[in-house]
C-alpha positions in Angstrom: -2.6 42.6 15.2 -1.9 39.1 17.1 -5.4 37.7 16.1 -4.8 38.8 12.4 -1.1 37.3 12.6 -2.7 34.1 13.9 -5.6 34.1 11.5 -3.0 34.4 8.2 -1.2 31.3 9.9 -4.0 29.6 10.3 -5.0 30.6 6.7 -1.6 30.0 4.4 -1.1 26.3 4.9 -4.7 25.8 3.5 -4.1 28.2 0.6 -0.6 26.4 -0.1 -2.1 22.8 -0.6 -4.8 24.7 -3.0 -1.9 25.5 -5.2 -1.5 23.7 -8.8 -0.4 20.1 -8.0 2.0 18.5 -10.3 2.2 14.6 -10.5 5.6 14.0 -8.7 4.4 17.0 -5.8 1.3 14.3 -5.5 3.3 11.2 -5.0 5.5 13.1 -2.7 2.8 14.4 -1.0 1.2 11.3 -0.3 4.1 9.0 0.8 5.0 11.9 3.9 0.9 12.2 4.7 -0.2 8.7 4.5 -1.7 7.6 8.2 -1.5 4.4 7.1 2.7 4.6 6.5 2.9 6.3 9.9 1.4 3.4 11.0 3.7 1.0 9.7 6.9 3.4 10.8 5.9 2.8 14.2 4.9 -0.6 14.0 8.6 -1.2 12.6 9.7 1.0 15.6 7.7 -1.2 17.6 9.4 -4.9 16.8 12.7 -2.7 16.7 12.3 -2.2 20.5 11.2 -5.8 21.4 14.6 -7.2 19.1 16.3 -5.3 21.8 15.4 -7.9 25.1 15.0 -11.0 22.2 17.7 -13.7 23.6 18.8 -12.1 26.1 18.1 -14.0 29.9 14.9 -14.0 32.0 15.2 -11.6 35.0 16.6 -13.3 38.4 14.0 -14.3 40.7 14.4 -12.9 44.9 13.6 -15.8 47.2 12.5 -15.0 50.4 11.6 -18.2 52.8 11.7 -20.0 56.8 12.8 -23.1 56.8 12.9 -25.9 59.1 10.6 -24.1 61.5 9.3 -26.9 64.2 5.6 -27.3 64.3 5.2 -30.0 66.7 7.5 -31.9 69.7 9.0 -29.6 72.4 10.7 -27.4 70.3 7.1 -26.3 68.4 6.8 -22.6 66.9 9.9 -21.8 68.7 12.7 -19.8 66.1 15.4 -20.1 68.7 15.1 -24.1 70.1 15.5 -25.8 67.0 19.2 -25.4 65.5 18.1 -25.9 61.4 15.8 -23.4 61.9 16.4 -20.7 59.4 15.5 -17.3 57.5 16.5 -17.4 53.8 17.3 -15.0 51.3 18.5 -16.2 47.5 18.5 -15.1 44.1 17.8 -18.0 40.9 19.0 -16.9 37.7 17.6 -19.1 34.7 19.3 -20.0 31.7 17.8 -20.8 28.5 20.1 -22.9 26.2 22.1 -20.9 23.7 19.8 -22.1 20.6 16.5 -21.4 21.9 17.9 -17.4 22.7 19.6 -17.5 18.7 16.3 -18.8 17.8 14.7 -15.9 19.4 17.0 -13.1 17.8 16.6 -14.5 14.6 12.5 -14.7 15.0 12.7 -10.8 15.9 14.7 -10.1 13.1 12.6 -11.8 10.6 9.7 -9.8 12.4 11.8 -6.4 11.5 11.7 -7.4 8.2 8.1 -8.5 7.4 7.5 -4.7 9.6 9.6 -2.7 7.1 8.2 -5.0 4.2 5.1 -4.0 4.9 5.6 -0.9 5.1 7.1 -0.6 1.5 4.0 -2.8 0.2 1.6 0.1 1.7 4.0 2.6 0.4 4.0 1.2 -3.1 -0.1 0.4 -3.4 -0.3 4.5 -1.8 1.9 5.7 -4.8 -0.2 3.9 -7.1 -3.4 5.0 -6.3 -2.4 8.6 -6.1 -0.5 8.1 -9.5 -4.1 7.0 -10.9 -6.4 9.1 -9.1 -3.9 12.3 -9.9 -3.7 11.0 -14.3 -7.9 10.7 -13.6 -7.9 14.2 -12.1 -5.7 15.7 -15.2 -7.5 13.5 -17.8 -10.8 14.3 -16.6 -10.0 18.0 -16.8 -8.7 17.3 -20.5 -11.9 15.7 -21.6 -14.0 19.1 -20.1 -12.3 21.3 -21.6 -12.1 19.4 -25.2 -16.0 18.9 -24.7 -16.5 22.6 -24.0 -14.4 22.7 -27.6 -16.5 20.8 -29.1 -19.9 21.9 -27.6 -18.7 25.6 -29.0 -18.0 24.1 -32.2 -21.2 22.1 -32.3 -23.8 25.0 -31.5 -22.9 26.9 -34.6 -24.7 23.9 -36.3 -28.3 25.3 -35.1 -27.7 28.1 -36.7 -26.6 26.9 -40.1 -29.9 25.1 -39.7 -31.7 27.8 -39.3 -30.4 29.5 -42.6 -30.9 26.9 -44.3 -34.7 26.8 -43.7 -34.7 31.2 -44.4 -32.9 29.8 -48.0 -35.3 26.9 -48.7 -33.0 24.6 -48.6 -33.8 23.1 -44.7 -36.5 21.9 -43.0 -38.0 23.9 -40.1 -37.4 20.8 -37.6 -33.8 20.6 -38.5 -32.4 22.9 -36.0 -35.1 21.0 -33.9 -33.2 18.2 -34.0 -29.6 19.3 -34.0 -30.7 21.1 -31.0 -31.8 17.5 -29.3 -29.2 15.5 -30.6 -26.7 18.3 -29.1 -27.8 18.1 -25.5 -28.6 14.0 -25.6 -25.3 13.1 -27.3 -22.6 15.9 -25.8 -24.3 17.6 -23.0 -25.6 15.0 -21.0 -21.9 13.7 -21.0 -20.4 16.9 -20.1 -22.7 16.8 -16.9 -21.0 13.0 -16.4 -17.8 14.2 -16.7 -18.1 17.3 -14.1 -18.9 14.4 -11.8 -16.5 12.2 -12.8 -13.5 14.7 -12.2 -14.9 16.1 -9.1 -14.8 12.1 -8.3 -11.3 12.1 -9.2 -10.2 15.0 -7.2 -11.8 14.0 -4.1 -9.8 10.4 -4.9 -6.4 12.6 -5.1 -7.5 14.2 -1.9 -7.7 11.3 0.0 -3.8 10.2 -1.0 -2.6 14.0 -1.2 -4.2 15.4 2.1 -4.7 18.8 -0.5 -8.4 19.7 -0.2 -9.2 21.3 -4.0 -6.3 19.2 -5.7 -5.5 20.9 -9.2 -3.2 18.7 -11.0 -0.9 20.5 -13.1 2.0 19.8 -15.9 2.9 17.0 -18.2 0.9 13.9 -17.8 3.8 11.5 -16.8 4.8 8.6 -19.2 6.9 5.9 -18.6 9.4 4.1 -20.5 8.3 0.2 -20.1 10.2 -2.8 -20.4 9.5 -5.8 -20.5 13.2 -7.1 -19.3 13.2 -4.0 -16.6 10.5 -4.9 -15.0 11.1 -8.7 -15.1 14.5 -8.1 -13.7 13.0 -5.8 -10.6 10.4 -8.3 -9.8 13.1 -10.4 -7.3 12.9 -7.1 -5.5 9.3 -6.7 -5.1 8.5 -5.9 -1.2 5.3 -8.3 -1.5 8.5 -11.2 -2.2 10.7 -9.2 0.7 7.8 -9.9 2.9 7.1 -13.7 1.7 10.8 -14.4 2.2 10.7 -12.7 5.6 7.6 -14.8 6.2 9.4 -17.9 5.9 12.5 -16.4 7.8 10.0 -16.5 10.6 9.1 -19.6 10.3 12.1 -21.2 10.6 13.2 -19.3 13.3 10.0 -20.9 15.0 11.5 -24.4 13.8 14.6 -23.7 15.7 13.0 -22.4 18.7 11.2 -25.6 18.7 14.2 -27.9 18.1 15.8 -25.9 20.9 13.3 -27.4 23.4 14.5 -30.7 23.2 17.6 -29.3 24.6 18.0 -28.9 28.7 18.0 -25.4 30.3 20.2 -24.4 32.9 19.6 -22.5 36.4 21.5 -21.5 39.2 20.7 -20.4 42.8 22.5 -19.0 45.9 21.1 -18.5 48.9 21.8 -16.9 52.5 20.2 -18.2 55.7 20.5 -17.0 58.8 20.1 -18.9 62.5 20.2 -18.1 65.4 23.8 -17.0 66.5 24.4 -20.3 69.0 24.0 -22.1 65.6 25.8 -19.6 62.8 24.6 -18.8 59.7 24.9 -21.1 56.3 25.1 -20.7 52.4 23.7 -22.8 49.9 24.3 -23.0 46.2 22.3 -25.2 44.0 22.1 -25.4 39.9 18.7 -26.6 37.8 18.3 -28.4 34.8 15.3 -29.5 32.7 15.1 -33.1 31.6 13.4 -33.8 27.8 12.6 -37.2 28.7 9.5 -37.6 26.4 10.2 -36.0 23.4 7.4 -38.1 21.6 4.5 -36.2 23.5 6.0 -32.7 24.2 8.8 -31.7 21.4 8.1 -33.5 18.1 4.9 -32.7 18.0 5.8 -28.9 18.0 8.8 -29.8 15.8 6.5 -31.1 13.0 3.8 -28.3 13.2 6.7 -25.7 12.9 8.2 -27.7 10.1 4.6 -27.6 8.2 4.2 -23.8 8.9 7.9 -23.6 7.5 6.6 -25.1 4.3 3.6 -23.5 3.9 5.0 -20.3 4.3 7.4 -21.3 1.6 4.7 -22.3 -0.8 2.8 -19.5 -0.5 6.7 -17.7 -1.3 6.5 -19.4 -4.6 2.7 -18.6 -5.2 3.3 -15.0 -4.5 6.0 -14.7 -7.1 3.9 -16.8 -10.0 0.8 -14.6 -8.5 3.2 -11.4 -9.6 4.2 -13.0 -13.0 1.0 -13.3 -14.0 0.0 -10.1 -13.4 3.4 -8.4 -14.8 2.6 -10.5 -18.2 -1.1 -10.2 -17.9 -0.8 -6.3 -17.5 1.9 -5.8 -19.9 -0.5 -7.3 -22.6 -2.9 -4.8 -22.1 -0.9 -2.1 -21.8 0.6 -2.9 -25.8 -3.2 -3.6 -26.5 -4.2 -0.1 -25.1 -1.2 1.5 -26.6 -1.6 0.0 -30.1 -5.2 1.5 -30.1 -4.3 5.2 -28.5 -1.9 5.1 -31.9 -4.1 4.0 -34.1 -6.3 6.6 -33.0 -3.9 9.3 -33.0 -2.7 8.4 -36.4 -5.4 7.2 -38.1 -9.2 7.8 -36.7 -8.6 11.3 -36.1 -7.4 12.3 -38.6 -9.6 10.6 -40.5 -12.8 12.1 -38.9 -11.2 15.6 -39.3 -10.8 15.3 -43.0 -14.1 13.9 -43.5 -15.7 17.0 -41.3 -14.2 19.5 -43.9 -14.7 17.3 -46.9 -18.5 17.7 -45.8 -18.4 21.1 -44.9 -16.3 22.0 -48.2 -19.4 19.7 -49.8 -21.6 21.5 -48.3 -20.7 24.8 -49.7 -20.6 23.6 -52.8 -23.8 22.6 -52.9 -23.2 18.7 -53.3 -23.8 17.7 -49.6 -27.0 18.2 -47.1 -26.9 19.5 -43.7 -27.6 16.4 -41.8 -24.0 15.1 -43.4 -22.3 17.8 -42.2 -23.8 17.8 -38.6 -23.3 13.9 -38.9 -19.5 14.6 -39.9 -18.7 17.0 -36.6 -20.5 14.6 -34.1 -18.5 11.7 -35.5 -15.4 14.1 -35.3 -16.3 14.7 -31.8 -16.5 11.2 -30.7 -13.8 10.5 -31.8 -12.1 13.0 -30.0 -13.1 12.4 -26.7 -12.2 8.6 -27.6 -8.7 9.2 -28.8 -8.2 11.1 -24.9 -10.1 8.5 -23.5 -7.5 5.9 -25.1 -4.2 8.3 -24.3 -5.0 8.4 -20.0 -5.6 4.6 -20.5 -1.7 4.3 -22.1 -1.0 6.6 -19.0 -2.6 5.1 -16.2 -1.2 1.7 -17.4 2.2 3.2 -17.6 1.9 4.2 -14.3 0.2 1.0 -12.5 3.0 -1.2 -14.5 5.9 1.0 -13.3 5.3 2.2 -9.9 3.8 -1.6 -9.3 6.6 -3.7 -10.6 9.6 -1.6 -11.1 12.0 -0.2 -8.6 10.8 2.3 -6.4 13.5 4.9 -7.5 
């Protein structure tokens, strides 16, 4: 009973993720699976912990020494004849100046924020993908089963064909052909798009973690706007991260600055003679001297200063970089969503009255075969090109949205 208890464990989870998957269970899905955001979580814990010891002063160093021990005269490698003979024991405690430790906070918090940025870039490029491969999965799916429509309505044609030849009014090679043009024209692309959804599963099963993803529900559309998405740009993690870039870098501008001014350190020190003599304390303080700035601190100065300004330019190129592709992508989306209409409303329509205008011909008499069979193919094309136009609309819905607007 314990091995069949452990087995069903074992067993449910997997059955679980083979369950119908709707859009929002896949983006959910994929931001708590993602290796790569685990990644990032502790790579954010990671300069989390180092903030911690940033600024703060360098551990105190232990000195342990002899001095004044006599190596030559009468009193030679003797501890006891020579009275400045003495064992030492101290402790030095160095002091960076205040700037170069606020320099040093400020550098770790920048690097918090380019972590966490980061991480909300990968989050935002995961949620796309699995938005696309997840509309691919459902539209794929779509496209079989309207081809399987089709192909049913299609093979009735043979037939007719073959009626007609019994009545005299066909040619024998008629249903030859209707046979051929069936399997070159809707066959052959119903074996392309078997492959291309089990392409677009195994895509959603990369992001999801589900192995037989089976999307589910409403295709998801999104309202876009121009001004919406415009106005959520500022808050684009890829411009979080460019700023926190150049945070960095002028925290590396202070830190160089800093060195030009002097850092302190302190000692005190115990040492012991022998008890004739008595025992001593000494107490000392350090200080660095900048004395050529020109050949040790400028130089660093300036190469943080340039760093500072790249990092700013390449601020300003990612947010006309983002621009661009916000207008660029907005374009196509009102091309692709002017043509799905136009489909919807016109071409199908269309091709579905002029299928039973040629079938009703046909009946009466006033219209061949061929036109008919002509008729239902172009119908069909259509048909798969009107979906084909409606998951472009969706999958450009999606990329725009999830790319460019706010991630709630």
């Amino acid at each position: 009973m314990r091995f069949i208890f452990a087995t069903l464990l074992a067993i449910l989870p997997a059955a679980a993720l083979a369950e119908p998957l709707s859009f929002d269970e896949a983006l959910l899905r994929a931001a708590n699976s993602a290796p790569l955001l685990e990644a990032r979580g502790e790579q954010v814990r990671a300069r989390q912990s180092a903030a911690i010891a940033a600024g703060q002063l360098p551990d105190p160093r232990l000195g342990i020494g002899l001095d004044n021990f006599p190596v030559s005269g009468p009193p030679a490698f003797s501890l006891s004849q020579e009275n400045m003979t003495m064992a030492r024991v101290g402790i030095e405690q160095e002091v960076p100046n205040l700037a170069k430790r606020h320099a040093q906070q400020n550098r770790a918090e920048a690097d918090i924020t380019v972590a966490r940025a980061r991480s909300d870039v990968d989050l935002r490029r995961i949620r796309v993908a699995t938005a696309l491969a997840w509309i691919d999965a459902y539209y794929a799916q779509k496209r079989l089963e309207a081809m399987d429509a089709i192909l049913e309505r299609l093979r009735r044609l043979p037939g007719v064909a073959v009626s007609a030849v019994a009545a005299g009014t066909g040619r024998p090679a008629q249903s030859l052909n209707i046979r051929q043009s069936i399997a070159e024209l809707f066959e052959d692309r119903r074996s392309m798009l078997v492959a291309e959804a089990a392409k677009a599963r195994a895509e959603l099963a990369r992001w999801t973690g589900d192995p037989d993803p089976q999307p589910t529900g409403p295709a998801p559309h999104f309202a876009v706007s121009r001004e919406a998405l415009r106005a959520a740009l500022a808050r684009h993690p890829e411009l979080v991260m460019a700023a926190a870039t150049v945070d960095q870098a002028l925290a590396d501008v202070d830190a160089a600055r800093a060195e030009k001014r002097p850092d302190w350190g302190f000692n005190v020190a115990f040492q012991r003679r022998d008890p004739q003599f008595g025992n001593m304390v000494s107490v000392g303080a350090t200080m660095t001297l900048p004395l050529f700035p020109g050949r040790r601190q400028n130089p660093r100065i300036e190469a943080a200063a340039a760093e500072a300004a790249a990092a700013r330019a390449e601020q300003e190129d990612a947010l006309r970089a983002l621009e661009a592709e916000l207008d660029a992508g907005l374009a196509e989306h009102a091309m692709h969503h002017e043509q799905w209409m136009r489909s919807r409303e016109t071409l199908l329509p269309l091709a579905r009255r002029e299928a039973e205008l040629e079938t009703a011909s046909y009946a009466a008499g006033r219209a061949g075969l061929l036109d008919v069979i002509e008729a239902e193919a172009s119908l069909a094309r259509t048909e798969l090109d009107a979906l084909d136009r409606e998951a472009a609309v969706a999958r450009h819905e999606a990329r725009l949205t999830l790319t460019y607007g706010d991630d709630r």
